[in-house]
MDAnalysis code that builds the backbone (N, CA, C; Angstrom):
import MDAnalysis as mda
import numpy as np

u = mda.Universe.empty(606, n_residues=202, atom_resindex=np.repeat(np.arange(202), 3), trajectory=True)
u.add_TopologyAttr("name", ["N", "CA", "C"] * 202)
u.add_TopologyAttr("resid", np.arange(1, 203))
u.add_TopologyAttr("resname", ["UNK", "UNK", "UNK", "UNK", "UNK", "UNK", "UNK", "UNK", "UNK", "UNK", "UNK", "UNK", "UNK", "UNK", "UNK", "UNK", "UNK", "UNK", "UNK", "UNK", "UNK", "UNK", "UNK", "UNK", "UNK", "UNK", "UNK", "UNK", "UNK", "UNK", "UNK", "UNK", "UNK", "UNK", "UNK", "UNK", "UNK", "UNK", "UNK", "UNK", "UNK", "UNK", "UNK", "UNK", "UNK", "UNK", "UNK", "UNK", "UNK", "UNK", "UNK", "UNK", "UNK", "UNK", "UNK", "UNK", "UNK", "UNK", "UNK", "UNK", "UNK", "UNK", "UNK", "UNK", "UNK", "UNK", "UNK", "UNK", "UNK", "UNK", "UNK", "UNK", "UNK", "UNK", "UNK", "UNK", "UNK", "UNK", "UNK", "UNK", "UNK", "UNK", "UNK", "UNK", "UNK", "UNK", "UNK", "UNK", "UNK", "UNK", "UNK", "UNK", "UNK", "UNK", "UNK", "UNK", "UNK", "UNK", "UNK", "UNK", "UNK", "UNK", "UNK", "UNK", "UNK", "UNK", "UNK", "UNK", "UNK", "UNK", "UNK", "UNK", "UNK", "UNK", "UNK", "UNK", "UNK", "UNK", "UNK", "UNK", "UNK", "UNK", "UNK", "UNK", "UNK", "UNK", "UNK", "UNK", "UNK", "UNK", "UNK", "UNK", "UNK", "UNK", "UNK", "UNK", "UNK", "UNK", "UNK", "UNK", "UNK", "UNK", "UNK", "UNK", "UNK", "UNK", "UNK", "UNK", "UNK", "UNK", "UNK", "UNK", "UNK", "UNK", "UNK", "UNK", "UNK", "UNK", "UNK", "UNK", "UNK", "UNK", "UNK", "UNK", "UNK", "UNK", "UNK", "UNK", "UNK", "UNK", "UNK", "UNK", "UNK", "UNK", "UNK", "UNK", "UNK", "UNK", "UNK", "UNK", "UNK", "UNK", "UNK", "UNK", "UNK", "UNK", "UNK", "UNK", "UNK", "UNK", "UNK", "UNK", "UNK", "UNK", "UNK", "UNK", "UNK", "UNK", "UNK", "UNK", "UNK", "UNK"])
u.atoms.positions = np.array([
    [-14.599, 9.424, -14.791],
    [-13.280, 9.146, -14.261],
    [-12.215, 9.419, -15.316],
    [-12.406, 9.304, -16.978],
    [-11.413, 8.731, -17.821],
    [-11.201, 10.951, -17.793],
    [-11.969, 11.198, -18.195],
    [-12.335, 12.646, -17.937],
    [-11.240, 13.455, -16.533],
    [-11.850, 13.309, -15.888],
    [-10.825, 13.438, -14.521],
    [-9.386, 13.330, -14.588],
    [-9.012, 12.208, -15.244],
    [-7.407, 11.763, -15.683],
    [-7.587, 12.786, -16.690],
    [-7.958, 12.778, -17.488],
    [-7.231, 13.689, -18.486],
    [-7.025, 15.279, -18.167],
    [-7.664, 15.540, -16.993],
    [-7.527, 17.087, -16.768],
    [-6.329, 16.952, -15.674],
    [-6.086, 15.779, -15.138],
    [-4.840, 15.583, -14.384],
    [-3.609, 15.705, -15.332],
    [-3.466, 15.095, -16.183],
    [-2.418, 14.839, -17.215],
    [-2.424, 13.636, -17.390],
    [-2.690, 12.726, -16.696],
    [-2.946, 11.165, -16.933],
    [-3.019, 10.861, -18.573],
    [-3.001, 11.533, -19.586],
    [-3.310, 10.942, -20.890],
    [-2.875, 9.648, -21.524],
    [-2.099, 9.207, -21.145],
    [-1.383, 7.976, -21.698],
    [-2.500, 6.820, -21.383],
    [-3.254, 7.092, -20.659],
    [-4.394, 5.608, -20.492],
    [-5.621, 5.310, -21.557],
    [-5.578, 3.929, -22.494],
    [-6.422, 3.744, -22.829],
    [-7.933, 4.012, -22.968],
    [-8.897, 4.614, -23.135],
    [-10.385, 4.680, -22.969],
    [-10.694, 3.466, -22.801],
    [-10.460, 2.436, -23.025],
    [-11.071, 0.976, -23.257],
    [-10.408, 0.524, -21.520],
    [-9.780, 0.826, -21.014],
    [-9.007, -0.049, -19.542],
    [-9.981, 0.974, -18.451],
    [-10.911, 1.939, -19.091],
    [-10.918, 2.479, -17.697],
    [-12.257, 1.662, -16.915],
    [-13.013, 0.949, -17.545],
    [-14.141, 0.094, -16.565],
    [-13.290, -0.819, -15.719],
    [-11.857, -1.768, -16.259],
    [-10.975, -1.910, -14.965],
    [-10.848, -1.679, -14.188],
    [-10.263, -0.236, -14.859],
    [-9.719, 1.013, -13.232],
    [-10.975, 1.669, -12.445],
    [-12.059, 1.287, -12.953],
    [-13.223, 1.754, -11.930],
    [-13.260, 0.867, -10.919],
    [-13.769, -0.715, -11.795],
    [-13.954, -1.838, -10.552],
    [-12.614, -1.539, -9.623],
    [-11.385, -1.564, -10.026],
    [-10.370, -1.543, -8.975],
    [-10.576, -0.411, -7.838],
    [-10.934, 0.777, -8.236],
    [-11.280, 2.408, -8.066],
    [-12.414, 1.391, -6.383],
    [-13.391, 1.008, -7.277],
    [-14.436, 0.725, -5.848],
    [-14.294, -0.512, -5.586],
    [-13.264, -1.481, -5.607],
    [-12.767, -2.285, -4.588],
    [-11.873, -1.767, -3.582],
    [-11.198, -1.100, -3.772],
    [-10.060, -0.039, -2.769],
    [-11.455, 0.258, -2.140],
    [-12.133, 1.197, -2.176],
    [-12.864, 2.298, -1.983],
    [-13.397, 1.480, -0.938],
    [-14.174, 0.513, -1.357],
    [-14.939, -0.922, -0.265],
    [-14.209, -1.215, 0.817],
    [-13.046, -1.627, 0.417],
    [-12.053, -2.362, 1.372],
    [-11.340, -1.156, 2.170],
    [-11.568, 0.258, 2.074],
    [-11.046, 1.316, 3.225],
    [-12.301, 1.570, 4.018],
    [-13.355, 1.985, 3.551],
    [-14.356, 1.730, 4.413],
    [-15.009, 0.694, 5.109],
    [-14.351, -0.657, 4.839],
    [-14.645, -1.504, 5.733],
    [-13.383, -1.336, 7.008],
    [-12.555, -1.115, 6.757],
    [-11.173, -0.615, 7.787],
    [-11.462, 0.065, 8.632],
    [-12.401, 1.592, 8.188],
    [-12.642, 2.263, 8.638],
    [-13.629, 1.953, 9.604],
    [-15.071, 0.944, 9.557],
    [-15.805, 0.491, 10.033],
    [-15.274, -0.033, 11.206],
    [-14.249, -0.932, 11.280],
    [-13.215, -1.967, 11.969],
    [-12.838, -0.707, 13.556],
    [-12.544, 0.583, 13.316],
    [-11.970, 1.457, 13.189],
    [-13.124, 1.944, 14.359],
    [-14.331, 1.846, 13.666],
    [-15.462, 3.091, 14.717],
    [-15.524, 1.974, 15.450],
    [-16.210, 0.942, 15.325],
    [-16.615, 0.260, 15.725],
    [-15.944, -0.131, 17.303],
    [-14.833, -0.151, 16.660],
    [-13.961, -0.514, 18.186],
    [-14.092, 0.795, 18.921],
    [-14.052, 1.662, 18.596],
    [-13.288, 3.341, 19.624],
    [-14.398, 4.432, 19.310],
    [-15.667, 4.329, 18.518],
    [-16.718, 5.249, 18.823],
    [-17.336, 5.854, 20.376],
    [-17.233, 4.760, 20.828],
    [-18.054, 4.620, 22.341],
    [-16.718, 4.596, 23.126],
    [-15.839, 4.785, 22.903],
    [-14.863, 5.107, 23.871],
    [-13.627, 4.441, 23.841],
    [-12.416, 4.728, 24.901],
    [-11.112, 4.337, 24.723],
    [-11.698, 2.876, 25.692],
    [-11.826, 2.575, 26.583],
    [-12.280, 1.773, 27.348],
    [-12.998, 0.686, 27.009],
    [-13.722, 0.825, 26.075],
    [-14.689, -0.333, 25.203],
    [-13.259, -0.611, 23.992],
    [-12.619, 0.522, 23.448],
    [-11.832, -0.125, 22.153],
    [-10.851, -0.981, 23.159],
    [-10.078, -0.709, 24.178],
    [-8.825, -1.473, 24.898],
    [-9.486, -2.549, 25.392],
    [-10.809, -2.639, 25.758],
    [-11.345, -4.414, 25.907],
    [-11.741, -4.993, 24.606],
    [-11.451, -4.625, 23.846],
    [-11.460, -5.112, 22.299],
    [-9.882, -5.417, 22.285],
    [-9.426, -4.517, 22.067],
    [-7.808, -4.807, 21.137],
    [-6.954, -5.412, 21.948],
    [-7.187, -5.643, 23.397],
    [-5.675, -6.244, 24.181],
    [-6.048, -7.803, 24.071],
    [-7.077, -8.509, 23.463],
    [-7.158, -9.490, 22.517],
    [-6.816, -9.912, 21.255],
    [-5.840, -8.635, 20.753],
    [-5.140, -8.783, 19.480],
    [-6.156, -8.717, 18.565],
    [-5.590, -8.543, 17.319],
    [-6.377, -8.828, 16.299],
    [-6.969, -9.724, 15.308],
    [-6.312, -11.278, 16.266],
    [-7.327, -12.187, 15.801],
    [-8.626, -12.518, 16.201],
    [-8.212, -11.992, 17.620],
    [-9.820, -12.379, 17.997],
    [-10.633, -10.748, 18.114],
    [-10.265, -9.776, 17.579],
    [-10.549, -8.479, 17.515],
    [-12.332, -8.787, 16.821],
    [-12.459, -8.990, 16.120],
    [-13.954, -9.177, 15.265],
    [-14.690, -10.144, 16.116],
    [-14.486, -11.245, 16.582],
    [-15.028, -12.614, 17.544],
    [-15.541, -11.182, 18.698],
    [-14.901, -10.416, 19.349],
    [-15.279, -9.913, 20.278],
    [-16.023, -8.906, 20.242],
    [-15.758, -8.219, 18.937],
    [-16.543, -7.125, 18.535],
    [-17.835, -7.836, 18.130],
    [-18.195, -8.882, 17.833],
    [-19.547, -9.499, 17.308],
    [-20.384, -9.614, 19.187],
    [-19.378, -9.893, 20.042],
    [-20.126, -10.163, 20.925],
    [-20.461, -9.560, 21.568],
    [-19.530, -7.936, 21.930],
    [-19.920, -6.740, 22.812],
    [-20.882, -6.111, 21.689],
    [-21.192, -6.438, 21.019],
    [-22.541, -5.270, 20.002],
    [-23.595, -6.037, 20.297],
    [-23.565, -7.529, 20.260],
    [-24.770, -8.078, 20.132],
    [-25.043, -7.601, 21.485],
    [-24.203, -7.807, 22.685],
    [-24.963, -7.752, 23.813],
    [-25.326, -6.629, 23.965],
    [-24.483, -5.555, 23.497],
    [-25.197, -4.176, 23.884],
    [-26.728, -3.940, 22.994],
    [-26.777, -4.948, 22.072],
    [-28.006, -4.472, 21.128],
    [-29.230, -5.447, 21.989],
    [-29.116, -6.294, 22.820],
    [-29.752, -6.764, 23.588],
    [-30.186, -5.694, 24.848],
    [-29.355, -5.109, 25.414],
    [-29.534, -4.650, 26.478],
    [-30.487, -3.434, 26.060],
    [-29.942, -2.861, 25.187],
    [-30.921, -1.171, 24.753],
    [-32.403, -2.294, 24.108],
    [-32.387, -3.073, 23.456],
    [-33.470, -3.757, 22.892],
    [-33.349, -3.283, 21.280],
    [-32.684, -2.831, 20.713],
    [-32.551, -2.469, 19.670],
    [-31.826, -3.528, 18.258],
    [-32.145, -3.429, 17.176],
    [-31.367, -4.060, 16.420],
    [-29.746, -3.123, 15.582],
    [-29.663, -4.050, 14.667],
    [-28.688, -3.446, 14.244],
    [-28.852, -2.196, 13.257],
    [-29.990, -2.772, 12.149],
    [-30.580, -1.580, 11.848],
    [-30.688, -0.463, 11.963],
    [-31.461, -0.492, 13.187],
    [-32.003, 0.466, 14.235],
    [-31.194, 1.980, 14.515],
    [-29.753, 1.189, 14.712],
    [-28.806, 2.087, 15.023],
    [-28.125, 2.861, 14.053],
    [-28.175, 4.266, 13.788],
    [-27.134, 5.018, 13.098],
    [-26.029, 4.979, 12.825],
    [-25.322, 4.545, 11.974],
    [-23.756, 4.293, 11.605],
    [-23.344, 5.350, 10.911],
    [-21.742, 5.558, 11.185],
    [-21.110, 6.319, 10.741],
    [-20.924, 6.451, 9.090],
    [-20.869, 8.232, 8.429],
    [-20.704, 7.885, 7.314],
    [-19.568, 8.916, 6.743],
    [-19.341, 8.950, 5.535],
    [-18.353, 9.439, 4.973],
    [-18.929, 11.161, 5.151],
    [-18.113, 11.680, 5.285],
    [-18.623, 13.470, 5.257],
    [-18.152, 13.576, 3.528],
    [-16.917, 13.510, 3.532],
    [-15.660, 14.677, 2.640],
    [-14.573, 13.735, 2.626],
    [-13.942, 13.353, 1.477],
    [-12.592, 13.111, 1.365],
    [-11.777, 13.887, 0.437],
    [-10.345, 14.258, 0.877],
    [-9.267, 14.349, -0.092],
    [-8.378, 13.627, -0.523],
    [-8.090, 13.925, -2.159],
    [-7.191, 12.826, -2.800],
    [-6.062, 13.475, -2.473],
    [-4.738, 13.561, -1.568],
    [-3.667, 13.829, -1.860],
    [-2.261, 13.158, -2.132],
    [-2.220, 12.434, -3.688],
    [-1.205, 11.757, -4.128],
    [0.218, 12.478, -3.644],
    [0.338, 13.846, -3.725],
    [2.014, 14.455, -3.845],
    [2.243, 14.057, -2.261],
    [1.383, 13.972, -1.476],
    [1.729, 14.355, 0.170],
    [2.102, 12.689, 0.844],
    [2.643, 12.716, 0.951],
    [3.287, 11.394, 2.151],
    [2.989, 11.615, 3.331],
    [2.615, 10.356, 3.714],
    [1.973, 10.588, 5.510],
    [3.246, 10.029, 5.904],
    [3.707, 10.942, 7.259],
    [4.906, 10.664, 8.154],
    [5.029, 9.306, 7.808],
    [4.479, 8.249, 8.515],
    [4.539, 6.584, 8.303],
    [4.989, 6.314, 7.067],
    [4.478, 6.688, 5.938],
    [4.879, 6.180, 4.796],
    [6.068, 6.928, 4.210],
    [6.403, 8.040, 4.791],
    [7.977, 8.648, 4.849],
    [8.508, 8.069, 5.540],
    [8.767, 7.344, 6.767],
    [9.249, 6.736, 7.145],
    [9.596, 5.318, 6.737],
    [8.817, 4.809, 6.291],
    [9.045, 3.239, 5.837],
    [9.865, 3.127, 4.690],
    [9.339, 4.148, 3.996],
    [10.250, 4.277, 2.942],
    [11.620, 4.910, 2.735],
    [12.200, 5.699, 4.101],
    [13.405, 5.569, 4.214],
    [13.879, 4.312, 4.756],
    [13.280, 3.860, 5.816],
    [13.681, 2.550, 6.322],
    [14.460, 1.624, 4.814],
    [13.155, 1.249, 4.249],
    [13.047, 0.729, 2.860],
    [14.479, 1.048, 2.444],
    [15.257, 1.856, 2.152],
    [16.043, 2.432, 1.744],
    [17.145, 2.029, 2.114],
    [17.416, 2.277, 3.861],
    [18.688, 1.710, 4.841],
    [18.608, 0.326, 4.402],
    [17.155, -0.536, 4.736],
    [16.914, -2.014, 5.115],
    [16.008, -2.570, 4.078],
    [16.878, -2.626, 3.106],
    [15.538, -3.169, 1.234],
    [15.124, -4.338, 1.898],
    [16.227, -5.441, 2.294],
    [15.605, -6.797, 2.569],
    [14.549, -6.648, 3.567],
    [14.697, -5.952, 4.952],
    [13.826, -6.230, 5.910],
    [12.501, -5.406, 5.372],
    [12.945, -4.117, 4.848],
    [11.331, -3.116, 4.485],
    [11.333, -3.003, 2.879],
    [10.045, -3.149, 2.247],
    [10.115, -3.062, 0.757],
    [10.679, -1.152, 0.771],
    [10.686, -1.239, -0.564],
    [11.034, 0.593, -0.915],
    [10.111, 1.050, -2.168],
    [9.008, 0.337, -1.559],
    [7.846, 0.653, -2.355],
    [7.022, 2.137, -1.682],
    [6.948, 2.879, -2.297],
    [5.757, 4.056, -1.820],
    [4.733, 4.069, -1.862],
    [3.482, 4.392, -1.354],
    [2.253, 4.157, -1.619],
    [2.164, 5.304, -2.954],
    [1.008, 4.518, -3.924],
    [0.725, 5.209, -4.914],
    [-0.203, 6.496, -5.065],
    [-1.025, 6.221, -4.073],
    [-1.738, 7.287, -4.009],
    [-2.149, 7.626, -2.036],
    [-3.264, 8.534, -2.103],
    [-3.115, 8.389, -0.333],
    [-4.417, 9.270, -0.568],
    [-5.329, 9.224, 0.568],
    [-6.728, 9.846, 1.018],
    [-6.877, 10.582, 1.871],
    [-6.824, 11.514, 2.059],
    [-7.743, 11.902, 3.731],
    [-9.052, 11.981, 3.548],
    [-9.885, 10.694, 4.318],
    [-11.627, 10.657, 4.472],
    [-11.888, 10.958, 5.823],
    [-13.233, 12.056, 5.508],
    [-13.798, 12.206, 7.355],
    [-14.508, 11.772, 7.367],
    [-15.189, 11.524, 8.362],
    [-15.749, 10.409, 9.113],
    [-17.011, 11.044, 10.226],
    [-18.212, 10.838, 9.865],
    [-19.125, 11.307, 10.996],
    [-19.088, 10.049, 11.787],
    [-18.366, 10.334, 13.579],
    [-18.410, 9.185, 14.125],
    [-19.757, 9.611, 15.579],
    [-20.476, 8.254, 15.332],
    [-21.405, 8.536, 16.299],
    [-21.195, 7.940, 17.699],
    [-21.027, 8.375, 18.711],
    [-20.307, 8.458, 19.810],
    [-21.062, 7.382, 20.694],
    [-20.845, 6.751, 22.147],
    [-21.666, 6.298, 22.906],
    [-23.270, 7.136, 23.076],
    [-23.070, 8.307, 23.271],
    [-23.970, 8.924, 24.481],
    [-24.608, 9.567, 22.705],
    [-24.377, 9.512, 21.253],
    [-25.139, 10.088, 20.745],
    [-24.857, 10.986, 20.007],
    [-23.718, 11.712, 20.511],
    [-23.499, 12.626, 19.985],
    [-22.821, 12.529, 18.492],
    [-21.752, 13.183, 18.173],
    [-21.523, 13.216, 16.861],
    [-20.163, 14.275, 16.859],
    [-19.447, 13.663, 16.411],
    [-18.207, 14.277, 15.655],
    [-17.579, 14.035, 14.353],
    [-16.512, 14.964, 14.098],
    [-15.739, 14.369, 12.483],
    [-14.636, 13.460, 12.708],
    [-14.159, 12.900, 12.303],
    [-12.642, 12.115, 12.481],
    [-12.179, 12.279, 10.925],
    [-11.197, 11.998, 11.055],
    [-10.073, 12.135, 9.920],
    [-9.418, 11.170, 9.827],
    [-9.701, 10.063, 8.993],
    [-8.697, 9.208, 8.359],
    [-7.818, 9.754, 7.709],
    [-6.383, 8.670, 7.763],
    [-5.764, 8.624, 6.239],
    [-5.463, 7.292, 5.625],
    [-5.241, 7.366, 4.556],
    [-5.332, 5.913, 3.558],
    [-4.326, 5.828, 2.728],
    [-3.235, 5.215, 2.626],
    [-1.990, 4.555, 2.125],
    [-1.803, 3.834, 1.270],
    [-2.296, 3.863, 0.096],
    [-2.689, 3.103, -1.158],
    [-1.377, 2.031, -1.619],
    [-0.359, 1.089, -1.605],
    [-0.126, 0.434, -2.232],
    [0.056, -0.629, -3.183],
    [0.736, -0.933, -3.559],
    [0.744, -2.005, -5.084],
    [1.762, -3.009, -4.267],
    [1.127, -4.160, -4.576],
    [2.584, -5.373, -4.377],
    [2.412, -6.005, -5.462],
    [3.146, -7.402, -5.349],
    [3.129, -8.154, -6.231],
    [2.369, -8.968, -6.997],
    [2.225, -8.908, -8.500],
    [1.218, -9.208, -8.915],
    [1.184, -10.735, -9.074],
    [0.142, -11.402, -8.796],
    [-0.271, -12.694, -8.682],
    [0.512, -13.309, -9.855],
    [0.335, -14.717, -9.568],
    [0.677, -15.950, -10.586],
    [0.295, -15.478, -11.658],
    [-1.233, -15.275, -11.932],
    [-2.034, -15.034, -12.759],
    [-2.176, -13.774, -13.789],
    [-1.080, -12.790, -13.193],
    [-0.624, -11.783, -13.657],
    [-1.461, -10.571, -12.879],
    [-2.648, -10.828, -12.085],
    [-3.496, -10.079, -11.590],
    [-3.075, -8.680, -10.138],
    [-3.070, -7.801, -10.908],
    [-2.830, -6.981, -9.750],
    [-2.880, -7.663, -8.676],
    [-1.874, -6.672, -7.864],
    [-2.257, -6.524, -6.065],
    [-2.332, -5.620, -5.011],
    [-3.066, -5.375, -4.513],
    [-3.062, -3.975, -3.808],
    [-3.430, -4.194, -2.561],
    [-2.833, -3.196, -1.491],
    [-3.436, -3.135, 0.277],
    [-3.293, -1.534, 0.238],
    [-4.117, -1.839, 1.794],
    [-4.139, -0.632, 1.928],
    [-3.772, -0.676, 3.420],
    [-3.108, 0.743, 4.045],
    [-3.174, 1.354, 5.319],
    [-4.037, 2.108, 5.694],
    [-4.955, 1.844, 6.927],
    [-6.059, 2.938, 6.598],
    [-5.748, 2.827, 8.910],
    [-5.970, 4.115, 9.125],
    [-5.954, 4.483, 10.285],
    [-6.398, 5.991, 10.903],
    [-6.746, 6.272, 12.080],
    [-6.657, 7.500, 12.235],
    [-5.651, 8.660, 12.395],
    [-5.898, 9.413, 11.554],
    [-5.045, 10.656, 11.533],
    [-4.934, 10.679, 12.881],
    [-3.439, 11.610, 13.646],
    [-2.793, 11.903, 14.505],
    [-3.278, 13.208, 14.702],
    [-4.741, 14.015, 14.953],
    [-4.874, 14.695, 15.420],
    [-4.968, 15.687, 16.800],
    [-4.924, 14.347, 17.427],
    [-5.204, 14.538, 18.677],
    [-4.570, 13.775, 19.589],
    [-4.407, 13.817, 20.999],
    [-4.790, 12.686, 22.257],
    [-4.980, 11.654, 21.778],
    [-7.089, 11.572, 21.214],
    [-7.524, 10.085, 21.326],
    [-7.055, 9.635, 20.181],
    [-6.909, 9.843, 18.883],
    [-6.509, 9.628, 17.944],
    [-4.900, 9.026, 18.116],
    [-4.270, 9.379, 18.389],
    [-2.945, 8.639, 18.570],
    [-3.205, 7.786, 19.494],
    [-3.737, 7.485, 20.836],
    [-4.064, 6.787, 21.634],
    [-4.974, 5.781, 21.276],
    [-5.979, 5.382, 20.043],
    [-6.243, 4.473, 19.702],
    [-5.747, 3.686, 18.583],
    [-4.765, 4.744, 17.881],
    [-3.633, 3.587, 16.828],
    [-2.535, 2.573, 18.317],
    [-2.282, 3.744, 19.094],
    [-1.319, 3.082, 19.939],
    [-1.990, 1.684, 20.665],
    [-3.499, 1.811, 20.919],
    [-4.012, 0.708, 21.319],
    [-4.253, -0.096, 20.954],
    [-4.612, -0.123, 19.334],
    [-4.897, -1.775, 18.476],
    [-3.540, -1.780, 18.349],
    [-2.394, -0.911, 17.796],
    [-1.049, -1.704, 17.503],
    [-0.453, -2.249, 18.432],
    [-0.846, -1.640, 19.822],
    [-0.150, -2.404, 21.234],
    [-0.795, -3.329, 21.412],
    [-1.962, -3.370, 21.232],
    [-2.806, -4.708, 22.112],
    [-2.474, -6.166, 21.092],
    [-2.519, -5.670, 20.057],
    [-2.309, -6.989, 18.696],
    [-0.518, -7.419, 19.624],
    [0.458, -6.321, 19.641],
    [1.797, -6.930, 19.995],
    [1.927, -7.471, 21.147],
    [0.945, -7.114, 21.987],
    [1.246, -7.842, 23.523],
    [0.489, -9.019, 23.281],
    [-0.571, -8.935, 22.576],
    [-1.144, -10.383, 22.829],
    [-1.026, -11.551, 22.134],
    [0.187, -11.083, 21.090],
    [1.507, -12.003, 20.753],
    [2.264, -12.531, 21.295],
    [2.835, -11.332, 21.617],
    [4.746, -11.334, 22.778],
    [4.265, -12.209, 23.995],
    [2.492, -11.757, 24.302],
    [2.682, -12.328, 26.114],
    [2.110, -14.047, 25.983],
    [2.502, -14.318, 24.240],
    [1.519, -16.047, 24.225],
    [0.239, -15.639, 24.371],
    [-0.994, -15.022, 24.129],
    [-2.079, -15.055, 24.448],
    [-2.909, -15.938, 23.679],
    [-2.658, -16.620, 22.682],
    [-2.822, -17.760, 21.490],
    [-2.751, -18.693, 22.931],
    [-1.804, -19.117, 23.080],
    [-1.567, -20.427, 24.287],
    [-2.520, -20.487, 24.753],
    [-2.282, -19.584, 25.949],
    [-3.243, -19.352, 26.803],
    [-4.938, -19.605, 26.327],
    [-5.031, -18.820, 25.256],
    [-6.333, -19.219, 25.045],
    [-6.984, -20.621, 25.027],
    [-5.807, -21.330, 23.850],
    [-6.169, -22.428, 23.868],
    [-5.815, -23.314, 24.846],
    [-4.937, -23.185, 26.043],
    [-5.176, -24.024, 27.021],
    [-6.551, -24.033, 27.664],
    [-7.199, -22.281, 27.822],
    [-8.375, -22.617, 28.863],
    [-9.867, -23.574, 27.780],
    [-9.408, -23.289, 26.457],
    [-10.047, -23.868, 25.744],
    [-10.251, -25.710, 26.054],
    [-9.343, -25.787, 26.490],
    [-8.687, -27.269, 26.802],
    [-9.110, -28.044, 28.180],
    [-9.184, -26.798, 29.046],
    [-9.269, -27.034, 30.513],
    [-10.968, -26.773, 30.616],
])
């Protein structure tokens, strides 16, 4: 890695900080491929299985996803094991390139400092994705990944998130960002918290 930076121009970094910047390197790395997981999981097998996932928002997004797998892993008779999961093909690092979204926020950022930070993401990914479909089959998908820095803890300890979603290649691809980001806002806006917990009640 320390190697890598230096053929970038990166020279100004210590030799001694870079086992840091590794662990940090594959905590990012962990925490986009679990996103990404979040990601197949809901919309591999279709738009129809992800929209009875997400118009439950995204608190109860995982509660439901635990329960439509188990049952489907009941019904085929199979475990979890068993089943083929999606894996990384190919990624690109492209720091210079801004994804629309993060050009955007960051003009926002700009008009509206208080309401949007005017922070840029530091770095950014495109990872593909072998996604394995209902019926078996197999395609690529194309993430992208939005690397930012916030504020560093009490403790002085970094902080970092990430944006990780599907690239806008297509139809389904825009049609399943539009569906977890719609289904999380309606099942806000329409009280679906209440509701829940009334029938919880009743």
């Amino acid at each position: 890695m320390y190697n890598a930076m230096l053929k970038k121009g990166y020279d100004d970094t210590p030799a001694a900080d870079v086992p840091a910047m590794v662990a940090v390197h594959n905590f990012l790395n962990e925490g986009a491929w679990g996103e990404i997981l979040g990601w197949e999981r809901r919309f591999a097998k279709g738009l129809g299985r992800g929209w009875s996932i997400c118009r439950y928002g995204e608190e109860n997004g995982e509660v439901n996803l635990e329960m439509m797998d188990r049952k489907e892993r009941l019904e085929r008779g199979t475990s979890q094991d068993e089943e083929e999961q999606p894996a990384l093909v190919r990624f690109m690092g492209r720091p210079e390139d801004l994804t629309p979204k993060a050009r955007m926020a960051g003009w926002m950022g700009k008009v509206w400092p208080d309401a949007y930070g005017s922070e840029l993401p530091f770095d950014r990914h495109d990872w593909f994705v072998r996604r394995i479909k209902g019926n078996g089959e197999k395609e690529e998908v194309r993430y992208v990944i939005d690397y930012y820095s916030g504020q560093p803890e009490e403790t002085g300890e970094p902080v970092f998130y990430l944006d990780v979603r599907p690239a806008v290649d297509g139809p389904r691809s825009a049609a399943e960002r539009l569906m977890r980001w719609g289904g999380d806002v309606w099942w806000r806006a329409s009280g679906g918290s209440a509701r829940a917990n009334n029938e919880v009640v009743d």
